[in-house]
N, C-alpha and C positions, 0 to 999 in steps of 0.2 A: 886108064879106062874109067869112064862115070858111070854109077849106077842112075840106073832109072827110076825114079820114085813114083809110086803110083800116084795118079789126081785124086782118084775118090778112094773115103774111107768105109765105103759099103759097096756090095757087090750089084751091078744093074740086071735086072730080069725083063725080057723082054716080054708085051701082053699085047691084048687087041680087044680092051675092055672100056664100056659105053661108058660117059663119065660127061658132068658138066660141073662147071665153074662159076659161081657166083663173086663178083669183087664188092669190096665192103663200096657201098654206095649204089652199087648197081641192082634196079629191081626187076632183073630178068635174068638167068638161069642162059650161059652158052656153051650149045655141045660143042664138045667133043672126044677125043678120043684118046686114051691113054695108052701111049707108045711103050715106053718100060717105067719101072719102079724099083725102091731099094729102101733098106731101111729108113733113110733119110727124106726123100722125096720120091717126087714122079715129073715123067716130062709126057706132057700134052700135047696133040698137034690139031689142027683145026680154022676156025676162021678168029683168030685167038691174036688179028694183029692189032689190035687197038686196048686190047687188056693192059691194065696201067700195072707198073711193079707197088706191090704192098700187100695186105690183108684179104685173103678169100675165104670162102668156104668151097670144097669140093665135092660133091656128089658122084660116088662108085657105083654103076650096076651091079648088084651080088650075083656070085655066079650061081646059087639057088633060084633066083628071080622073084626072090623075097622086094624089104623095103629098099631103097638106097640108102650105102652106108655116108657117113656124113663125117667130112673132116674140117677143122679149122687148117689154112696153111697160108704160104705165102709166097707170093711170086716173087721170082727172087731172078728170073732173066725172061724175057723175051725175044725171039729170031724168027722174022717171016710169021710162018703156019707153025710155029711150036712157043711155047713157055715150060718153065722149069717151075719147082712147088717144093719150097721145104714143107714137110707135116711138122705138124705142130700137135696132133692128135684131135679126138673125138670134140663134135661142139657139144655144147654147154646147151639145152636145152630149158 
């Protein structure tokens, strides 16, 4: 018998949180919507199929409906209407 090893090393939570994506070069902001998250990333779904893999920053709606919080990350897969995002943490303002 083989044991089964899991894929991820953090646990995924599912959400339905307002979120856009800027890619380094790009000067315009594209929604969409954050599907689940973990401590590592998040995965996105949206009109997100022309998003190139590399350096973004992400914009979260807070659930107070304060600022957006603001992450450095990076695309790290694209499929259809979804992309993947490791964080990388807070930008650097």
């Amino acid at each position: 018998m083989t044991a089964i090893v899991p894929r991820r090393s953090y646990r995924r939570h599912r959400t339905a949180r307002k979120s856009r994506l800027r890619p380094n070069g790009h000067g315009t902001w594209i929604r969409a919507s954050m599907v689940d998250w973990s401590a590592a990333g998040v995965s996105l779904t949206g009109p997100v199929e022309d998003v190139p893999l590399g350096p973004a920053i992400l914009a979260v709606s807070p659930v107070d409906g304060t600022n957006d919080i603001h992450l450095s990350c990076v695309v790290v897969w694209q499929k259809e209407d979804k992309v993947g995002l490791k964080l990388l943490g807070p930008v650097n303002h």
